[in-house]
C-alpha positions as CSV (number, residue, x, y, z in Angstrom):
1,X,44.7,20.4,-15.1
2,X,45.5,24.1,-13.6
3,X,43.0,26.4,-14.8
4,X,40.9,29.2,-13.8
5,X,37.5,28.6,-12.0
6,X,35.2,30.2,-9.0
7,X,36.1,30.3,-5.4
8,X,33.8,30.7,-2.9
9,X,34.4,32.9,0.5
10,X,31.7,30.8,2.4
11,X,32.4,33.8,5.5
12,X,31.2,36.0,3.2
13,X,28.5,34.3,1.6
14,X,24.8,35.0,3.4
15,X,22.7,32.2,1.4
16,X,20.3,34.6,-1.1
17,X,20.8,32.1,-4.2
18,X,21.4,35.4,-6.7
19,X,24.9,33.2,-8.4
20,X,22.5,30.4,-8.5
21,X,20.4,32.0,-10.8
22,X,23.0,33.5,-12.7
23,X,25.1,30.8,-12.9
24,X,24.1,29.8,-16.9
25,X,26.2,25.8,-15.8
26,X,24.1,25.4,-12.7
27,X,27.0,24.9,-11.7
28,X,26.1,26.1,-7.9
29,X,23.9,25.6,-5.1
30,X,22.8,26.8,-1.6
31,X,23.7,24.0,0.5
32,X,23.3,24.5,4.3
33,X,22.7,28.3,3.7
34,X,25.8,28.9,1.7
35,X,26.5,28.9,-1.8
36,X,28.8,25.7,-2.8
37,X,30.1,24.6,-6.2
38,X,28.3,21.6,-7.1
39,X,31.1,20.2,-9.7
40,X,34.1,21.7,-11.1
41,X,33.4,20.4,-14.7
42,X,30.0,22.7,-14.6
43,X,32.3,25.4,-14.3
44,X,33.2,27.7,-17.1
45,X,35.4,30.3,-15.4
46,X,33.8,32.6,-16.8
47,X,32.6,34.3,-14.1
48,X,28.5,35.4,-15.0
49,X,28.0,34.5,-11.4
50,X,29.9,37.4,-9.6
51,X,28.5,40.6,-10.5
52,X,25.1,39.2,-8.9
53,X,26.7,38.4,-5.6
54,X,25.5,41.6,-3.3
55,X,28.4,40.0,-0.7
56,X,31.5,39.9,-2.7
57,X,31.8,36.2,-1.9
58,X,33.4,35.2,-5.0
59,X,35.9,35.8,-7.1
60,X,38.4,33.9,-8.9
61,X,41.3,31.2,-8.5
62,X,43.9,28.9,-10.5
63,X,44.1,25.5,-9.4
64,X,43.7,21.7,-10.1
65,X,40.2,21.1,-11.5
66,X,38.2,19.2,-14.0
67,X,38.2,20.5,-17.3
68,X,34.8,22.5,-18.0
69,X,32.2,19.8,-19.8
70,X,29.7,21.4,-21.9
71,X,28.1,18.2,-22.7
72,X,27.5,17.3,-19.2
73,X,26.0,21.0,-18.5
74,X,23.8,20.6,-21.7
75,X,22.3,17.5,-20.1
76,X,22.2,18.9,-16.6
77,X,20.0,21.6,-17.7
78,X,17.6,19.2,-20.0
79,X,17.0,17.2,-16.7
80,X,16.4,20.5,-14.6
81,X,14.1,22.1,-17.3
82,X,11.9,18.3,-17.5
83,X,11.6,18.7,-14.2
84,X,10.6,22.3,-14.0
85,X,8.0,21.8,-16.8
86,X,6.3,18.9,-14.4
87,X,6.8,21.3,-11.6
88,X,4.9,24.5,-13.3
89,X,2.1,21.9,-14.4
90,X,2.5,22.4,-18.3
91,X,-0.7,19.7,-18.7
92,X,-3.1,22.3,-17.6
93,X,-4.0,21.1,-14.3
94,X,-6.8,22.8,-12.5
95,X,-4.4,23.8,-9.8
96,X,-2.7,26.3,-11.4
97,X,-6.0,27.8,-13.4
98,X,-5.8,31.9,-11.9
99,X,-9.5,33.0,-10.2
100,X,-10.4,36.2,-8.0
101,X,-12.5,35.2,-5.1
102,X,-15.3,37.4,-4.3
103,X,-15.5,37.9,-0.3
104,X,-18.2,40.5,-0.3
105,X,-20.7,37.6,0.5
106,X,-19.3,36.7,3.7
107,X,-20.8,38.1,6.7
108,X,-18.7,40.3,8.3
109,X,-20.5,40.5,11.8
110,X,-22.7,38.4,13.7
111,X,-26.3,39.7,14.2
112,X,-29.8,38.6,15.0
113,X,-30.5,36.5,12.3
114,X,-27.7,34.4,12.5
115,X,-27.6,31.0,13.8
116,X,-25.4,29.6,16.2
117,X,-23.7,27.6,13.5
118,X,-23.3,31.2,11.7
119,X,-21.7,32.6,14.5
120,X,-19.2,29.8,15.4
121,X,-18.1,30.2,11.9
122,X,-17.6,34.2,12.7
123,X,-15.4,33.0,15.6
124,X,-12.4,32.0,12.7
125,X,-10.4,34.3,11.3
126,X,-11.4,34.4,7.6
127,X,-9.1,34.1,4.4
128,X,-7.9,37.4,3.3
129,X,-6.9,35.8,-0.2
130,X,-8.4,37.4,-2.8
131,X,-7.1,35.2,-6.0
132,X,-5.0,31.9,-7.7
133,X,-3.0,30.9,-7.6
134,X,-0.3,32.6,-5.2
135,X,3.1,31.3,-5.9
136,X,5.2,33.5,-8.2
137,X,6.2,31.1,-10.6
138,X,2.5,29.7,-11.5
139,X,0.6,33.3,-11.5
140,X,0.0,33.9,-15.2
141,X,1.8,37.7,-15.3
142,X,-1.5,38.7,-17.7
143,X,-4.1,38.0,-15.2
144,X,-7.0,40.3,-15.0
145,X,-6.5,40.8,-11.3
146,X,-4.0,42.5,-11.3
147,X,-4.9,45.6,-13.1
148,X,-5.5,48.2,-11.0
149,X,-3.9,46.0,-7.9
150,X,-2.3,46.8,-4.6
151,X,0.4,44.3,-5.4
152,X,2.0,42.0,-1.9
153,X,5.6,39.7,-2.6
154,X,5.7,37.8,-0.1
155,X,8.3,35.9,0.8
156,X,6.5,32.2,2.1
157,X,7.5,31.9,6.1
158,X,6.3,35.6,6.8
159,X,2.7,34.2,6.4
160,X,3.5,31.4,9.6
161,X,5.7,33.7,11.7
162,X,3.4,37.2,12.0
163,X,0.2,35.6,13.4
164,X,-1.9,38.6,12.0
165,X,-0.6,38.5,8.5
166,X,-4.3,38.1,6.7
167,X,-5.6,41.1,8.4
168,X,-2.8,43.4,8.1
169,X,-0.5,42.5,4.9
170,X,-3.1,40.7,2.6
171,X,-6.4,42.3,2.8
172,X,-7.3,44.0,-0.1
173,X,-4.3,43.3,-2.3
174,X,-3.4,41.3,-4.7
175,X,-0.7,38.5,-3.3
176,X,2.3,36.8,-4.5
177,X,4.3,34.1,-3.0
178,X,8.2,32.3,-3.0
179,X,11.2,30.9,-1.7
180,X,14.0,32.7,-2.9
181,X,16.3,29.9,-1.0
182,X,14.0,26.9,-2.1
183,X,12.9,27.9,-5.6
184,X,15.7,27.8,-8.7
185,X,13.8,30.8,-10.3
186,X,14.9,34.3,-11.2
187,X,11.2,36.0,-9.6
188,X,12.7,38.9,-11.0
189,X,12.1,38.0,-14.4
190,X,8.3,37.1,-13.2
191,X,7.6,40.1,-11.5
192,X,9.3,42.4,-14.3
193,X,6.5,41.2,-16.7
194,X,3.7,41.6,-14.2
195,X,5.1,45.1,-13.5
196,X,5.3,46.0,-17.0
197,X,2.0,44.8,-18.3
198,X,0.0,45.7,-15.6
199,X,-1.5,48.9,-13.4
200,X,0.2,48.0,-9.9
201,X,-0.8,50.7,-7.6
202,X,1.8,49.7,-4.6
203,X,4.2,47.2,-3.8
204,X,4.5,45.8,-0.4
205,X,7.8,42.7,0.1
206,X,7.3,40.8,3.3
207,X,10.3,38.9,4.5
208,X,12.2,37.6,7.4
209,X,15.3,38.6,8.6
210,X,17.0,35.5,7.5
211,X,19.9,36.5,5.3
212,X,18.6,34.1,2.4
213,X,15.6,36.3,2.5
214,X,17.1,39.6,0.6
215,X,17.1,37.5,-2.1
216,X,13.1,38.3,-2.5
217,X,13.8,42.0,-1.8
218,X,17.0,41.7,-5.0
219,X,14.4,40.5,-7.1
220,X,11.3,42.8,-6.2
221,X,14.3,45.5,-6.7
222,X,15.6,44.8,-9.8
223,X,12.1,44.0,-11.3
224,X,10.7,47.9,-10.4
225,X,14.2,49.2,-12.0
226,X,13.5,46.8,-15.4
227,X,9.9,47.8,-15.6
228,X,11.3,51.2,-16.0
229,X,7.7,52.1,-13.8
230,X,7.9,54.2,-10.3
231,X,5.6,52.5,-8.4
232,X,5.6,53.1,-4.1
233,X,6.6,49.9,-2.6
234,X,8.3,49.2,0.9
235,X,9.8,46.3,2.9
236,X,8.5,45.0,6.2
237,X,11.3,42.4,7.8
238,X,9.5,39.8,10.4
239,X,11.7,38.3,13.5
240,X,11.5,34.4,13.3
241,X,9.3,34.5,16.5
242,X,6.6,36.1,14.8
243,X,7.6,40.1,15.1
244,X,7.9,43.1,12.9
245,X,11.4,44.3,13.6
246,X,11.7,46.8,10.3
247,X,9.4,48.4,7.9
248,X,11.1,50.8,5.3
């Protein structure tokens, strides 16, 4: 049948996965960096995904396509939701159980009561981490740590590619981390309620200068404008070989 569905300008599209989230069918993906319509009977027509594209790389067209299955969407998103519960850890798993970690303990310097075992241990750099868990989606948005917090999103590579990224992003704040190519969440859902029910001093986004990586930035972005809070917060961009290329 001829009917009216979404078209895709893959030249335009650079990979952030915002029509993924807004895409009520998941009816879209990122595949190979670019978003791709997964099955034409997902598709509504309706269009909930375009206003979220910060590209214009979608818009509308007639042509030959399934009709739009609601049955088959319904039971699409039962499967992805099972699988997202099992994914979060809904049985209470220890893993995902938030904690500060006290580092005052540590010796910062070696001195003359330290052993030689002490001072080998000196000789790694040590975990600026100051909590759990770190991901986004598993950090409970009421956790004690956050009140009063230096807050760092963090988008996951930065931490690999900038070789120095305890000492000079993590230390002393509070840190969150994601995937906005790898992870079907909105974060900016997350991070709304984290904003709104908490005392965040600051805000600090990591990313790299992969396209796919604004999507982190979008969603740090639109969670400061729904919080309705004006908090300070900047964006430092990381080159893939490891260097800071922009910090606004």
């Amino acid at each position: 049948m001829i009917r009216t569905i979404i078209k895709i300008d893959k030249d335009k599209c650079n990979g952030c996965g915002l029509c993924i989230d807004a895409c009520h069918e998941n009816a879209m993906a990122i595949i190979d960096g670019k978003a791709t319509l997964l099955r034409d009977d997902y598709c509504d027509g309706l269009g909930h995904c375009m206003p979220a594209c910060p590209m214009d790389a979608l818009s509308f067209e007639e042509r030959e396509a399934l009709p739009y299955d609601e049955e088959a969407v319904l039971a699409n998103a039962k499967a992805k939701e099972e699988v997202k519960n099992q994914e979060t850890m809904g049985c209470g798993c220890p893993g995902s159980m938030a904690k500060s970690i006290d580092r005052t303990t540590e010796k910062d310097l070696p001195n003359s009561d330290n052993t030689l075992d002490d001072v080998m241990e000196y000789r790694e750099v040590k975990s600026s981490l100051n909590q759990w868990p770190v991901q986004i989606k598993l950090v409970p948005v009421n956790a004690p740590y956050f009140n009063g917090a230096n807050l760092l999103v963090a988008a996951d590579c930065t931490a690999y590619a900038y070789g120095s990224f305890h000492n000079k992003f993590m230390k002393n704040k509070v840190t969150l981390i994601g995937c906005p190519k790898l992870d079907e969440v909105d974060y900016a859902n997350k991070l709304t309620e984290i904003l709104k029910l908490n005392d965040i001093k600051s805000l600090v986004v990591t990313r790299m200068e992969v396209p796919c990586c604004s999507g982190i930035t979008n969603a740090v972005k639109k969670a400061l404008q729904n919080s309705g809070k004006v908090i300070p917060w900047k964006v430092v961009t990381i080159s893939t070989d490891g260097k800071i290329i922009d910090e606004l």
